[in-house]
C-alpha positions as CSV (number, residue, x, y, z in Angstrom):
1,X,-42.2,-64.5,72.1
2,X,-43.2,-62.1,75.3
3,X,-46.5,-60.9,75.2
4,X,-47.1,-57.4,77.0
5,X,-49.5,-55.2,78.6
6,X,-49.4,-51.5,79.1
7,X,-51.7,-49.0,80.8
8,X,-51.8,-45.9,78.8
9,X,-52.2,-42.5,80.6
10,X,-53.3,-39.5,79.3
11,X,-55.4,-41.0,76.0
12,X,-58.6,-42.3,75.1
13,X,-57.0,-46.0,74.7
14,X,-57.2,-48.1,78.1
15,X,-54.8,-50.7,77.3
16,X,-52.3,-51.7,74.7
17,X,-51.3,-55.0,73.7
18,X,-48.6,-56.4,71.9
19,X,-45.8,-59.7,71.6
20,X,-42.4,-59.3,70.9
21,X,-40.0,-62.1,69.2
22,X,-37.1,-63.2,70.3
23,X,-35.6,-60.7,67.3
24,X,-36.9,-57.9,68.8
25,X,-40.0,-57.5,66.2
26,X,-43.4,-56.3,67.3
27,X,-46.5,-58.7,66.9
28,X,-50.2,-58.4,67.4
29,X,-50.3,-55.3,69.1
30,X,-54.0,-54.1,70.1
31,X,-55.8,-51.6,71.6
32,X,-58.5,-51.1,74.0
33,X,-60.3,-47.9,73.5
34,X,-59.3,-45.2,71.9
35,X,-59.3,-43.9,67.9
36,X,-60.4,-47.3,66.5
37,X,-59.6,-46.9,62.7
38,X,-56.4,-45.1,63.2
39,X,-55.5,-47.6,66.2
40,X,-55.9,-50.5,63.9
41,X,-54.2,-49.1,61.4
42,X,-51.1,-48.5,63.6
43,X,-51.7,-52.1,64.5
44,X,-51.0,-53.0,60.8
45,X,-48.6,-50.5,60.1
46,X,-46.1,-52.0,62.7
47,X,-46.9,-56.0,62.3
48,X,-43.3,-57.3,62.2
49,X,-41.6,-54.3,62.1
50,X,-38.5,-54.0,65.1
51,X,-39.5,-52.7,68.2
52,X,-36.3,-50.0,68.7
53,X,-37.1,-48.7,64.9
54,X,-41.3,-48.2,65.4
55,X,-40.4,-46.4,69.1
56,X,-38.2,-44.2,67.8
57,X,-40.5,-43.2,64.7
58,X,-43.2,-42.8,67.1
59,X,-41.8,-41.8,70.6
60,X,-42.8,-37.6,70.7
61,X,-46.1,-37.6,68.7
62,X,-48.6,-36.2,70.4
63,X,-52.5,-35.7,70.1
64,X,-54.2,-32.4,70.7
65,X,-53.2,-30.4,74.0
66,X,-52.7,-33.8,76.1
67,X,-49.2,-33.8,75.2
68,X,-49.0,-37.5,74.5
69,X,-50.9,-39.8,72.1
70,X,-51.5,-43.5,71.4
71,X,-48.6,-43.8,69.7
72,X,-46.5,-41.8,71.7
73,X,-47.8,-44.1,74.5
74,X,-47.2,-47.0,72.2
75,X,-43.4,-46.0,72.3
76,X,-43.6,-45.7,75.9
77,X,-44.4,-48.9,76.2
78,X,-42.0,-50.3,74.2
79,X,-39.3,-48.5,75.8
80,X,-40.6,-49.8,79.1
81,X,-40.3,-53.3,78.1
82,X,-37.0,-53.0,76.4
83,X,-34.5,-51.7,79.1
C-alpha cells in the first residue's frame, strides 16, 4: 500500500490524505480543513472503493463559484497519482 499527499487549491481543505492497495482501492483518506461532516463522510463513502471508479464519479463537481471542490480536488489527486 502507497500512502499519498495532495495540496488542494482553490478549497477550504489544506491537505488530503489517502493509501492506495496494491488493487488499486482507496484507504484512509483524510482531510485537513475544509467542510468537516461532509469531508468525513466522503472519507466513509469511498473506504475500499477503486480509485479509477470514485475519480471518475467525482472528477467535475464543484462548490460554489470556485469552480472546483473537495471532491473534485479529491479526483485530482487521484488522477495525479495514477498516471
Amino acid at each position: 500500500m502507497k500512502s499519498y499527499d495532495y495540496k488542494p487549491i482553490g478549497v477550504c481543505s489544506r491537505n488530503i490524505h489517502f493509501d492506495i492497495d496494491d488493487d488499486g482501492n482507496i484507504h484512509n483518506l483524510s482531510f485537513i480543513g475544509g467542510c468537516n461532516g461532509n469531508l468525513k463522510a466522503i472519507s466513509l463513502l469511498v473506504e475500499g472503493k477503486n480509485a479509477k471508479e470514485i475519480s471518475k464519479i467525482l472528477k467535475g463537481n464543484i462548490c460554489g463559484m470556485k469552480g472546483t471542490s473537495c471532491a473534485d480536488q479529491l479526483a485530482i489527486a487521484i488522477n495525479s497519482v495514477l498516471q
